[in-house]
PDB file of N, CA, C and O in Angstrom:
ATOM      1  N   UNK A   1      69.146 115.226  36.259  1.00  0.00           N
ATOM      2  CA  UNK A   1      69.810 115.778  37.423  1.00  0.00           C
ATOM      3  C   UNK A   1      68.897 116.840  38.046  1.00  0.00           C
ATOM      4  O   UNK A   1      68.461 117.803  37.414  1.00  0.00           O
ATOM      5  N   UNK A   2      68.608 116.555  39.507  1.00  0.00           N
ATOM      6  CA  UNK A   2      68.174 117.658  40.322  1.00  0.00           C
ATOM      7  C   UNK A   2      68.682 118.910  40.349  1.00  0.00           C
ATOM      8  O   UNK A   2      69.909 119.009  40.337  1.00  0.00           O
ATOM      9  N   UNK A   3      67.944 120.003  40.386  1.00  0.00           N
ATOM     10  CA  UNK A   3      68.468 120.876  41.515  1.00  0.00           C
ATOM     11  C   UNK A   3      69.087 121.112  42.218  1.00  0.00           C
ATOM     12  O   UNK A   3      69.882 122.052  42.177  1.00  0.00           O
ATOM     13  N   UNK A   4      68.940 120.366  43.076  1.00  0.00           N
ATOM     14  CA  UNK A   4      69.578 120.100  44.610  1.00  0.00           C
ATOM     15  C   UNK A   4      71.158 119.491  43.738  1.00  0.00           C
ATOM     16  O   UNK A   4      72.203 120.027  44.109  1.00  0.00           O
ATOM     17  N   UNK A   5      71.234 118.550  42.776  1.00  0.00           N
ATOM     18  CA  UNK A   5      72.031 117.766  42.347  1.00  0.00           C
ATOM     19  C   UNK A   5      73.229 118.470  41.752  1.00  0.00           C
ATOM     20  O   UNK A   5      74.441 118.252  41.741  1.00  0.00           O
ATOM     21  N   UNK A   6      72.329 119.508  41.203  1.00  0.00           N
ATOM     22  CA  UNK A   6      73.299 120.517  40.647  1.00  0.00           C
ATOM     23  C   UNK A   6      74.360 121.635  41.261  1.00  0.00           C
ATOM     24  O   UNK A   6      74.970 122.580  40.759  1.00  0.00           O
ATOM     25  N   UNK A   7      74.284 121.069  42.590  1.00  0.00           N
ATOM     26  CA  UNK A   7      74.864 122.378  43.981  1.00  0.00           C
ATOM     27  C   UNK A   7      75.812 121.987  43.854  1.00  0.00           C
ATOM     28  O   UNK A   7      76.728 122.718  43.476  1.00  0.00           O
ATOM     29  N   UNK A   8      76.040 120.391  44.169  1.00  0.00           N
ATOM     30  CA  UNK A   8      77.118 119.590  44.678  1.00  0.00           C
ATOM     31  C   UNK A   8      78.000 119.319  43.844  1.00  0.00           C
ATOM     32  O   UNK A   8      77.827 119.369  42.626  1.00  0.00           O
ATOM     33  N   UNK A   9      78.922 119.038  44.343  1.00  0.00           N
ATOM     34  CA  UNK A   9      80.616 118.999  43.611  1.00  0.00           C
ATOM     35  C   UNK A   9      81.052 117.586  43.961  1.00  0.00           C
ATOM     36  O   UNK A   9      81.814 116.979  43.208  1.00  0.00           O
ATOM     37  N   UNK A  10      80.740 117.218  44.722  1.00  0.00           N
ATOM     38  CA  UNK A  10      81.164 115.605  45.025  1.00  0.00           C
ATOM     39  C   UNK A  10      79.827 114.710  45.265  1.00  0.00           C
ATOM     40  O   UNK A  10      78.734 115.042  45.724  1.00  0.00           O
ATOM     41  N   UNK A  11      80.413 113.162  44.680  1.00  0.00           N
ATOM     42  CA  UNK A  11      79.566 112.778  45.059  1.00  0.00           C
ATOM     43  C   UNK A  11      80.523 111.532  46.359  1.00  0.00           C
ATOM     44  O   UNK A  11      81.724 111.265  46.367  1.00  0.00           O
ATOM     45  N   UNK A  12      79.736 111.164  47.034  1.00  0.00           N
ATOM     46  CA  UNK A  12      80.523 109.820  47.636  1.00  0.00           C
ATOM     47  C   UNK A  12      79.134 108.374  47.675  1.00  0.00           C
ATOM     48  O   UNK A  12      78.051 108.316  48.258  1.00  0.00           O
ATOM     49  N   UNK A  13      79.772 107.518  46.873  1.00  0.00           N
ATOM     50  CA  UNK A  13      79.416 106.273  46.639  1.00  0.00           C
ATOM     51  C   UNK A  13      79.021 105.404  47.708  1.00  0.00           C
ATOM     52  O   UNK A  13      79.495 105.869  48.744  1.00  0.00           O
ATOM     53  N   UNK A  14      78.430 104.454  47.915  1.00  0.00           N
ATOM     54  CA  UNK A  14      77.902 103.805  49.179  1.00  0.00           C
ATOM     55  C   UNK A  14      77.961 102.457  48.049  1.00  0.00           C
ATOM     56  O   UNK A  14      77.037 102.610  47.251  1.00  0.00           O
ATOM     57  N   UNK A  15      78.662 101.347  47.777  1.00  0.00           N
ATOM     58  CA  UNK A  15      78.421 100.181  47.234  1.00  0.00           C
ATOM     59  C   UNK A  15      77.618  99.514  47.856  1.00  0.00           C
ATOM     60  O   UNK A  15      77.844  99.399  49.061  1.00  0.00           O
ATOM     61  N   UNK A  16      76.542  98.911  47.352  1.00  0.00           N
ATOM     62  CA  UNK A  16      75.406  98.340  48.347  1.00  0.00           C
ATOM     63  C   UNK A  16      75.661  96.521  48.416  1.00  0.00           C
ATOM     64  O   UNK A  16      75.369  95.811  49.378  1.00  0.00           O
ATOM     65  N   UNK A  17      76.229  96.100  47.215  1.00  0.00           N
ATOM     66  CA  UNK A  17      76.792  94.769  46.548  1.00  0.00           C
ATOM     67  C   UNK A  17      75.365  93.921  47.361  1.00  0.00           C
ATOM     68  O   UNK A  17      74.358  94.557  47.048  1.00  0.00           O
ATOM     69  N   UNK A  18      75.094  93.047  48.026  1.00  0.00           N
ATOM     70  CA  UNK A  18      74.270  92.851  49.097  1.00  0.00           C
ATOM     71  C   UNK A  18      73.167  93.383  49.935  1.00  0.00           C
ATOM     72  O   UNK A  18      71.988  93.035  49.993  1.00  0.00           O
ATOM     73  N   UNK A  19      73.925  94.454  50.674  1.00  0.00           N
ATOM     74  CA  UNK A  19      73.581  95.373  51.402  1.00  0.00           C
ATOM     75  C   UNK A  19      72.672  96.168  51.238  1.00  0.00           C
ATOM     76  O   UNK A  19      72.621  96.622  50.095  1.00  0.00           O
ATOM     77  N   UNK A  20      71.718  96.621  52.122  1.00  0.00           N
ATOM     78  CA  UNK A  20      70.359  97.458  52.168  1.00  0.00           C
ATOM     79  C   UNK A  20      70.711  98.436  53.238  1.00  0.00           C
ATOM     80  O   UNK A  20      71.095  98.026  54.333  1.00  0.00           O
ATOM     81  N   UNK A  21      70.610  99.589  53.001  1.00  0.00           N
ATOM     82  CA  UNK A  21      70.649 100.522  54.146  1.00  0.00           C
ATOM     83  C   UNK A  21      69.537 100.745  55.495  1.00  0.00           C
ATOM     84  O   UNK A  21      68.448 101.317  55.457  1.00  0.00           O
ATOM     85  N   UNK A  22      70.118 100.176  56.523  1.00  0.00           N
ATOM     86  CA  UNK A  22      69.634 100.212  57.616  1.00  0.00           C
ATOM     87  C   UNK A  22      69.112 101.486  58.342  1.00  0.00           C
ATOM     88  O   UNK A  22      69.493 102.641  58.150  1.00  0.00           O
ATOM     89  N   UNK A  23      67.946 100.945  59.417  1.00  0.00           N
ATOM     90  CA  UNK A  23      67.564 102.280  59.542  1.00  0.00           C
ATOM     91  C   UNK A  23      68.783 103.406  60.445  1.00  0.00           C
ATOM     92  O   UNK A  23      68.804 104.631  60.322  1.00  0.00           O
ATOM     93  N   UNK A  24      69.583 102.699  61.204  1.00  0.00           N
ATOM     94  CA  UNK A  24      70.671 103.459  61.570  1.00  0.00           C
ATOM     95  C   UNK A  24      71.497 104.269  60.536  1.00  0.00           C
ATOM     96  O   UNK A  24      71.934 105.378  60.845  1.00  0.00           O
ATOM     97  N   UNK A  25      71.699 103.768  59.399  1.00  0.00           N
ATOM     98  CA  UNK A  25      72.259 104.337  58.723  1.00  0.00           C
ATOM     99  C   UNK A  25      71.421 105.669  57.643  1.00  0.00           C
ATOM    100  O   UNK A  25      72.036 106.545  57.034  1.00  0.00           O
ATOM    101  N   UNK A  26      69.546 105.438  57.655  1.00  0.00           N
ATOM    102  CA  UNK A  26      69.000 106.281  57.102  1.00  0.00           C
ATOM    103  C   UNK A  26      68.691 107.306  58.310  1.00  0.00           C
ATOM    104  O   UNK A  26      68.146 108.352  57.960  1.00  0.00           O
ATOM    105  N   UNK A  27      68.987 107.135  59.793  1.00  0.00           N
ATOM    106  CA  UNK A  27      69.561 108.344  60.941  1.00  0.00           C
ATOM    107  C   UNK A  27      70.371 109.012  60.569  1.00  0.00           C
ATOM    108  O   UNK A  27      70.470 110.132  61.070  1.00  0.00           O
ATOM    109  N   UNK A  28      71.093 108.677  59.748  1.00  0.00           N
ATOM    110  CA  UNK A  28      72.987 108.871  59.778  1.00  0.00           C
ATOM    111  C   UNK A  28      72.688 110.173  58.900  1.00  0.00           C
ATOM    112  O   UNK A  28      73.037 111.340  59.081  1.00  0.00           O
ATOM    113  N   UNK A  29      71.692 109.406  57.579  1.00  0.00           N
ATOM    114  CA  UNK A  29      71.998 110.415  56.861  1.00  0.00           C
ATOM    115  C   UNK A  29      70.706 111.759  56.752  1.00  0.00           C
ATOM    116  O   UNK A  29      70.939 112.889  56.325  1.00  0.00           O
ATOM    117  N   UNK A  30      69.729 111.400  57.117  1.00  0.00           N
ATOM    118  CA  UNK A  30      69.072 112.411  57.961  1.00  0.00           C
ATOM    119  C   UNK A  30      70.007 113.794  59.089  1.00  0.00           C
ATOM    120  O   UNK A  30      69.915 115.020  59.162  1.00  0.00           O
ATOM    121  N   UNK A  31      70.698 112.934  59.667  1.00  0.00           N
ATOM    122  CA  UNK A  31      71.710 114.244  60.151  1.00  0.00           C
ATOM    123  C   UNK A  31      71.888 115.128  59.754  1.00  0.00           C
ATOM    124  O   UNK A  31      71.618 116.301  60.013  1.00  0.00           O
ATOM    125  N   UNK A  32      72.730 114.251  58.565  1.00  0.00           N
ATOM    126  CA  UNK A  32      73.686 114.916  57.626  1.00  0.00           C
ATOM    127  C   UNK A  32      73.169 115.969  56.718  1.00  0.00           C
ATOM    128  O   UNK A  32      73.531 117.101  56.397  1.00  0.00           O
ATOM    129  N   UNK A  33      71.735 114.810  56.289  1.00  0.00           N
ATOM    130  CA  UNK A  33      70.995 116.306  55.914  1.00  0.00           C
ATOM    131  C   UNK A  33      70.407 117.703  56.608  1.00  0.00           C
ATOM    132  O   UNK A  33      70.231 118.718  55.935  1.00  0.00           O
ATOM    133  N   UNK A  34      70.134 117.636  57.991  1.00  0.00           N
ATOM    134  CA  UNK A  34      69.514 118.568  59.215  1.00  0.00           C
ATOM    135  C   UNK A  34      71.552 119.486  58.743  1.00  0.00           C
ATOM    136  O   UNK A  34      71.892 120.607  58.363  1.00  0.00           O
ATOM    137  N   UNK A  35      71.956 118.800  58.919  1.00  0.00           N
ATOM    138  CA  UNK A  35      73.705 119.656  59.117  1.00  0.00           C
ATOM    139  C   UNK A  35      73.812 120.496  58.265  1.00  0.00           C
ATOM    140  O   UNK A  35      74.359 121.541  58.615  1.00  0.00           O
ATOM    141  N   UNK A  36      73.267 120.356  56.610  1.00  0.00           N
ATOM    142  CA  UNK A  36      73.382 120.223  55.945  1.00  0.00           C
ATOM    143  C   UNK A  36      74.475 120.531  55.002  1.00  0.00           C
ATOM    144  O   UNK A  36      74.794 121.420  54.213  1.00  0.00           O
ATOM    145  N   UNK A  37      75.064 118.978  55.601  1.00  0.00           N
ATOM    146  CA  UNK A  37      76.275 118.389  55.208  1.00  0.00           C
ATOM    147  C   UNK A  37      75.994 117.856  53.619  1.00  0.00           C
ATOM    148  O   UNK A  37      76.718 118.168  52.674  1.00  0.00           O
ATOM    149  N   UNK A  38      74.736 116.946  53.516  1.00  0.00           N
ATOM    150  CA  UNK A  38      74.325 116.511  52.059  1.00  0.00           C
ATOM    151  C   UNK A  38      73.440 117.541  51.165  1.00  0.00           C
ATOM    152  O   UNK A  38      72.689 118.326  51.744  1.00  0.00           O
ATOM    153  N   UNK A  39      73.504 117.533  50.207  1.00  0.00           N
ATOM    154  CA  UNK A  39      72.530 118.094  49.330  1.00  0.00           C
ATOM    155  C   UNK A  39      71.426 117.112  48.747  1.00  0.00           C
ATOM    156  O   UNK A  39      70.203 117.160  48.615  1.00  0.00           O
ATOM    157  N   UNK A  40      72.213 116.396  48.522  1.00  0.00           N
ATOM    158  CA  UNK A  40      70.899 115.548  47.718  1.00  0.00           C
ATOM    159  C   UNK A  40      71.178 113.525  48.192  1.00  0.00           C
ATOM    160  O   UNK A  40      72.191 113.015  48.670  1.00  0.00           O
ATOM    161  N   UNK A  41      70.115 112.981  47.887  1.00  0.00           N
ATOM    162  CA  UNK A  41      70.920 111.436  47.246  1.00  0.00           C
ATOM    163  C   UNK A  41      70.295 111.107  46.382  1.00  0.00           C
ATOM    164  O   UNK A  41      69.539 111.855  45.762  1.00  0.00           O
ATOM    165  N   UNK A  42      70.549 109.410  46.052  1.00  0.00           N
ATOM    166  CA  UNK A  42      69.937 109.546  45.056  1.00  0.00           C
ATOM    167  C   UNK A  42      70.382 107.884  45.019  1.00  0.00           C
ATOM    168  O   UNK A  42      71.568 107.557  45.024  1.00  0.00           O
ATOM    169  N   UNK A  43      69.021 106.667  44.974  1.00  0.00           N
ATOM    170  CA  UNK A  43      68.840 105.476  45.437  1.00  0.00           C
ATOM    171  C   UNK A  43      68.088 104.594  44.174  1.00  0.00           C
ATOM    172  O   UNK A  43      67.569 103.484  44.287  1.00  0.00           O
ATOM    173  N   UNK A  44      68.207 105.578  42.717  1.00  0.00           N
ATOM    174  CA  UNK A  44      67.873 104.863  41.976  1.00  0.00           C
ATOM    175  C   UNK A  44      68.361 103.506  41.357  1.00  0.00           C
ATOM    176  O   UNK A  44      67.662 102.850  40.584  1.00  0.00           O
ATOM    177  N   UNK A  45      69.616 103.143  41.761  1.00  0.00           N
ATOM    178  CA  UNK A  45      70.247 102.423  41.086  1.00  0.00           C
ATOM    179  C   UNK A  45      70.645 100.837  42.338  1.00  0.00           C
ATOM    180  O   UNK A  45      71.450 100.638  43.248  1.00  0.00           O
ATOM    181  N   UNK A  46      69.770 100.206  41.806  1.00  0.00           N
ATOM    182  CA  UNK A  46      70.424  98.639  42.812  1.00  0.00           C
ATOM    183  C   UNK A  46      71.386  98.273  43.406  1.00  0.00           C
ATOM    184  O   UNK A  46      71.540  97.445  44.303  1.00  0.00           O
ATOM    185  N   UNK A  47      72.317  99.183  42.662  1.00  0.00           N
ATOM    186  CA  UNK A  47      74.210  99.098  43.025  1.00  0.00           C
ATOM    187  C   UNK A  47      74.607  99.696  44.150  1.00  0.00           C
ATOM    188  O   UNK A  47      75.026  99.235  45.212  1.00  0.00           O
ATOM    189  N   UNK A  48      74.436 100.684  43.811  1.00  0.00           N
ATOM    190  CA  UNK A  48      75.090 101.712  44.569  1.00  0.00           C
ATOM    191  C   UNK A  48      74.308 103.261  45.117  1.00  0.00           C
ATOM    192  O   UNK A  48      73.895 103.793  44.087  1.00  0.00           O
ATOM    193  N   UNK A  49      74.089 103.832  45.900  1.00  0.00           N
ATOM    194  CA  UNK A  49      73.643 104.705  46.532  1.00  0.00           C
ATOM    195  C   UNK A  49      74.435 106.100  46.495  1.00  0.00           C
ATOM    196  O   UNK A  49      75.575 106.292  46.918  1.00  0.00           O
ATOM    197  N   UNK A  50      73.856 106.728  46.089  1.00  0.00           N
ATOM    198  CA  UNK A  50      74.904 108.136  45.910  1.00  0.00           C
ATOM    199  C   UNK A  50      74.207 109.758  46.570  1.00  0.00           C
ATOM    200  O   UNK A  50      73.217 110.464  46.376  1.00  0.00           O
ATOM    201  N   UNK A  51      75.708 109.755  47.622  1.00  0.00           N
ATOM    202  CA  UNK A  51      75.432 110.856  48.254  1.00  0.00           C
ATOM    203  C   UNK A  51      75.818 112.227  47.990  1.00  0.00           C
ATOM    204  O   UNK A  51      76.799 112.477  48.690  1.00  0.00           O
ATOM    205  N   UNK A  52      75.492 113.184  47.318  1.00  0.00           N
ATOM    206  CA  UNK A  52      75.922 114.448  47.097  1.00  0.00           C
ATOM    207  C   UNK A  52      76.046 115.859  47.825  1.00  0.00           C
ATOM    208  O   UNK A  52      75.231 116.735  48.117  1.00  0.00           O
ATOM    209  N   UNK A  53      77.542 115.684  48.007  1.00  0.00           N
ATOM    210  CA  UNK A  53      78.059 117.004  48.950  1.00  0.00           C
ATOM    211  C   UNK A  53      78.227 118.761  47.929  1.00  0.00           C
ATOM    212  O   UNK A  53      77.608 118.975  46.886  1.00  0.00           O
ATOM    213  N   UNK A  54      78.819 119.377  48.336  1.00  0.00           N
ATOM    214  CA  UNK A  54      79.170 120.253  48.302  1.00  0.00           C
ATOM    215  C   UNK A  54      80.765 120.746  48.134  1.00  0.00           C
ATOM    216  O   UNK A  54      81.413 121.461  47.369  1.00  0.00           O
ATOM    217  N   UNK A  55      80.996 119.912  49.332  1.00  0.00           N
ATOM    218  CA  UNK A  55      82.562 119.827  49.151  1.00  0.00           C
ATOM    219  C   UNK A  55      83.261 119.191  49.713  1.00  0.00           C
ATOM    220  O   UNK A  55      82.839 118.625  50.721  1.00  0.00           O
ATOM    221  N   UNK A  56      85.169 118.948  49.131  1.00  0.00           N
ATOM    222  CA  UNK A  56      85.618 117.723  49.618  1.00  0.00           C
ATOM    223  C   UNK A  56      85.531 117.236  50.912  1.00  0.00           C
ATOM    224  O   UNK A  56      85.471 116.051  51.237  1.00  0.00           O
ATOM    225  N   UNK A  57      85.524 118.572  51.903  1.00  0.00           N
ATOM    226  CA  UNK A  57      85.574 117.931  52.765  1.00  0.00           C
ATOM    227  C   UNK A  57      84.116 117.383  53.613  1.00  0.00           C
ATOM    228  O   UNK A  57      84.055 116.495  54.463  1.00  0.00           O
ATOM    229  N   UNK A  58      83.610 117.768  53.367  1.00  0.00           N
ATOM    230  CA  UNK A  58      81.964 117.540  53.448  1.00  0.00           C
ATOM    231  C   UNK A  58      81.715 115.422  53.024  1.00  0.00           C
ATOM    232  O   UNK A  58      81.148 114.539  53.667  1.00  0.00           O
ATOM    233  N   UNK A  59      82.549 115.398  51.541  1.00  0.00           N
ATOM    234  CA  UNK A  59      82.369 114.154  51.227  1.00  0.00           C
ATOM    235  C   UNK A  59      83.296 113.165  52.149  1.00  0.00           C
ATOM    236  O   UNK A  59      83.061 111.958  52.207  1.00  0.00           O
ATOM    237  N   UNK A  60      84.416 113.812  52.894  1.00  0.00           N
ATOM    238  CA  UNK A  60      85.469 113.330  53.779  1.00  0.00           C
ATOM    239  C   UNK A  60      84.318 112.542  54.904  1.00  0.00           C
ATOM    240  O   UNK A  60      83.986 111.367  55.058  1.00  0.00           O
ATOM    241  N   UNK A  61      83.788 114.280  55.802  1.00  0.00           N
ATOM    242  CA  UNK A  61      83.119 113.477  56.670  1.00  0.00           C
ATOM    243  C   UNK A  61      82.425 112.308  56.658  1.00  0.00           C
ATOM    244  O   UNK A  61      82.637 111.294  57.323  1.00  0.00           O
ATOM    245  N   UNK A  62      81.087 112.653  55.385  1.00  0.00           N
ATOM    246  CA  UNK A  62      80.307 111.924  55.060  1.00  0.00           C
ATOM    247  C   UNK A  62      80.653 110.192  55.442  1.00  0.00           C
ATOM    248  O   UNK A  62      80.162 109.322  56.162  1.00  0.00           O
ATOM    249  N   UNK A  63      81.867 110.331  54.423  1.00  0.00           N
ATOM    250  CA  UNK A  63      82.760 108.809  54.386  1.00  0.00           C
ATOM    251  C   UNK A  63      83.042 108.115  55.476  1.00  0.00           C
ATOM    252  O   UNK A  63      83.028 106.908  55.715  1.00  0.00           O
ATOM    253  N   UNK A  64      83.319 109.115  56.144  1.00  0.00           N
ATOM    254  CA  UNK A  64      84.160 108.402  57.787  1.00  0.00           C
ATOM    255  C   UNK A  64      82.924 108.190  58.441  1.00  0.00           C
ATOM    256  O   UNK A  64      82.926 107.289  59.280  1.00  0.00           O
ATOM    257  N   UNK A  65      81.700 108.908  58.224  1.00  0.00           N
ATOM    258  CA  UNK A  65      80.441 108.480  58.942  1.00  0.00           C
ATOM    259  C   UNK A  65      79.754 107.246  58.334  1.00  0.00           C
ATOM    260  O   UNK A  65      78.749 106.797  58.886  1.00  0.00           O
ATOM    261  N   UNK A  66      80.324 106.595  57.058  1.00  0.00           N
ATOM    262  CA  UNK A  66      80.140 105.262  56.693  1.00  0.00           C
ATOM    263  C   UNK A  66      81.439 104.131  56.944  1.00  0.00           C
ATOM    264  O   UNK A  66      81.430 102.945  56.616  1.00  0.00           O
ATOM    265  N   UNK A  67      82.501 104.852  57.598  1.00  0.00           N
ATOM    266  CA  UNK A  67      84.040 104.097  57.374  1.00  0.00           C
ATOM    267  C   UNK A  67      83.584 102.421  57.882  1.00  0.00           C
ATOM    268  O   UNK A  67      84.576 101.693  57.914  1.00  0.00           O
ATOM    269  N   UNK A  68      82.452 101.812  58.220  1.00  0.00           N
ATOM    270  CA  UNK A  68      82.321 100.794  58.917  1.00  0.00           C
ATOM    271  C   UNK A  68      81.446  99.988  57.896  1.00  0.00           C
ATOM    272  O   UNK A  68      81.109  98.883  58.323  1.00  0.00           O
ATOM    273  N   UNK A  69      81.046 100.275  56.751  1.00  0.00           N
ATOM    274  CA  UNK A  69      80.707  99.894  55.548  1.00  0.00           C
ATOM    275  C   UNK A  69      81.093  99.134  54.906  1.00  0.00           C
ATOM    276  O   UNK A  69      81.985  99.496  54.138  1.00  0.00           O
ATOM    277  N   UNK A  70      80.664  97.729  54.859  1.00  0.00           N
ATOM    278  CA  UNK A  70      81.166  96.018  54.280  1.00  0.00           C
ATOM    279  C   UNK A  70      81.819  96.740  52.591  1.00  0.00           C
ATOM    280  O   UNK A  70      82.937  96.400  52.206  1.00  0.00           O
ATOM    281  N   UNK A  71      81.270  97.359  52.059  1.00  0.00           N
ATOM    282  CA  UNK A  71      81.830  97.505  50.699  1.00  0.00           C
ATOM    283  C   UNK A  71      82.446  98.726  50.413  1.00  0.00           C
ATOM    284  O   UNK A  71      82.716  99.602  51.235  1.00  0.00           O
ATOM    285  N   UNK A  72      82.643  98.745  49.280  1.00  0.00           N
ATOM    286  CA  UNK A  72      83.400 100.092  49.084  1.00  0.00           C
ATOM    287  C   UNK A  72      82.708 101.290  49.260  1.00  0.00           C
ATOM    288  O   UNK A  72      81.571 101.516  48.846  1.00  0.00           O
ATOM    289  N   UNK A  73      83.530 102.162  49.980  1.00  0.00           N
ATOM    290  CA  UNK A  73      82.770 103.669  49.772  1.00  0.00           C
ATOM    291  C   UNK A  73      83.782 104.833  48.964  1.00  0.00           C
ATOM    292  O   UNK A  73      84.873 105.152  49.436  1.00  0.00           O
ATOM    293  N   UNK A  74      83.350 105.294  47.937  1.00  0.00           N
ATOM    294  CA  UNK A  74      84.027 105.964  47.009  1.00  0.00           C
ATOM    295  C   UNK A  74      83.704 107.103  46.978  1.00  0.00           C
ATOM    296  O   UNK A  74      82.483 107.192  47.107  1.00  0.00           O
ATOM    297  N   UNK A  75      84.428 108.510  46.815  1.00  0.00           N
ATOM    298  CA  UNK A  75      84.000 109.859  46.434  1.00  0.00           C
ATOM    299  C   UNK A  75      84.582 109.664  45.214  1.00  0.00           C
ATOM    300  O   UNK A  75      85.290 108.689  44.961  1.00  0.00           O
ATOM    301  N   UNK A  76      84.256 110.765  44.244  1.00  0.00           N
ATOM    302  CA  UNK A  76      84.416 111.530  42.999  1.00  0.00           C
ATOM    303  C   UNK A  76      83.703 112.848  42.925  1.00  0.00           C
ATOM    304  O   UNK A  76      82.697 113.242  43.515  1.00  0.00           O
ATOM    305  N   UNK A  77      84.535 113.463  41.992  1.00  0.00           N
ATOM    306  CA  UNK A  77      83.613 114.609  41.681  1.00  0.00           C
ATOM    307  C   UNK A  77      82.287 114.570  40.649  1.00  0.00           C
ATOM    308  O   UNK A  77      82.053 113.666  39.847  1.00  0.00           O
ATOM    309  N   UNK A  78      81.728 115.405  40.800  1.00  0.00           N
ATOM    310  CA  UNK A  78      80.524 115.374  39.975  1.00  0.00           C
ATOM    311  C   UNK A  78      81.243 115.332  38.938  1.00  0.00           C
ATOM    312  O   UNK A  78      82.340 115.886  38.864  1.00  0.00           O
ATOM    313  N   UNK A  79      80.575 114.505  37.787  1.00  0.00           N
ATOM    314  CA  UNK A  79      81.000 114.358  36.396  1.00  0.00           C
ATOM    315  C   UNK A  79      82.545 113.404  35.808  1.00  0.00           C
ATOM    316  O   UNK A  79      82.841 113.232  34.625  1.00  0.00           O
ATOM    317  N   UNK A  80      83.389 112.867  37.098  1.00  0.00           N
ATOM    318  CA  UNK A  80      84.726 112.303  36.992  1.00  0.00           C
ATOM    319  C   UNK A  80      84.513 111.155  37.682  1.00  0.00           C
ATOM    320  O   UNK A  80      83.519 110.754  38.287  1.00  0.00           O
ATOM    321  N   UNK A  81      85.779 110.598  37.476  1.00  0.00           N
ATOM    322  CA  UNK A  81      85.900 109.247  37.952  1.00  0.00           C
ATOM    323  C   UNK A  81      85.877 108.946  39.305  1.00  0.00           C
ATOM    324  O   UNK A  81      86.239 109.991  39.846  1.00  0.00           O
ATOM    325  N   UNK A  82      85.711 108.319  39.955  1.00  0.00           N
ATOM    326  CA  UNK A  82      86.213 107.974  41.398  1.00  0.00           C
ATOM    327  C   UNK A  82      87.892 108.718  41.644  1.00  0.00           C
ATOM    328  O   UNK A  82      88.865 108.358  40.982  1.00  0.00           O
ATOM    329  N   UNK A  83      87.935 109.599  42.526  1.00  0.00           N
ATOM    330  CA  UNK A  83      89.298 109.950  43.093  1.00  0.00           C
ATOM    331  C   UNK A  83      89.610 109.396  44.529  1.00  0.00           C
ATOM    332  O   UNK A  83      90.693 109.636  45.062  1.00  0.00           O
TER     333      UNK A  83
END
């Protein structure tokens, strides 16, 4: 775990199942980072893509700025299950 990884309190999930993140969507989250709405991500894993906020509502926005996302998009807190 980062640094940066260690700020954040939520994470919100991006299921990739298929899916590759487009460059519109690596705009999206460039924003988010300039806002700095995200703290960290983190793209190690084939599955799934994980974005780390700060706080719930931070992971709210985040979400609704993916709400158009073929698969699931999930928050949890750092260290818990999907809520």
């Amino acid at each position: 775990m980062t640094n940066n990884e260690k700020k954040a309190k939520y994470i919100v999930s991006l299921w990739l199942g298929e899916m590759i993140l487009s460059k519109k969507d690596w705009e999206k989250i460039r924003k988010l980072r300039k806002e700095g709405v995200i703290v960290d991500v983190y793209d190690g894993d084939e599955c799934v893509f994980e974005i780390y906020v700060k706080t719930k509502k931070d992971a709210e926005y985040v979400k609704k700025m993916f709400e158009n996302w073929p698969e699931p998009v999930e928050i949890r807190k750092v260290g818990d299950e999907v809520v």
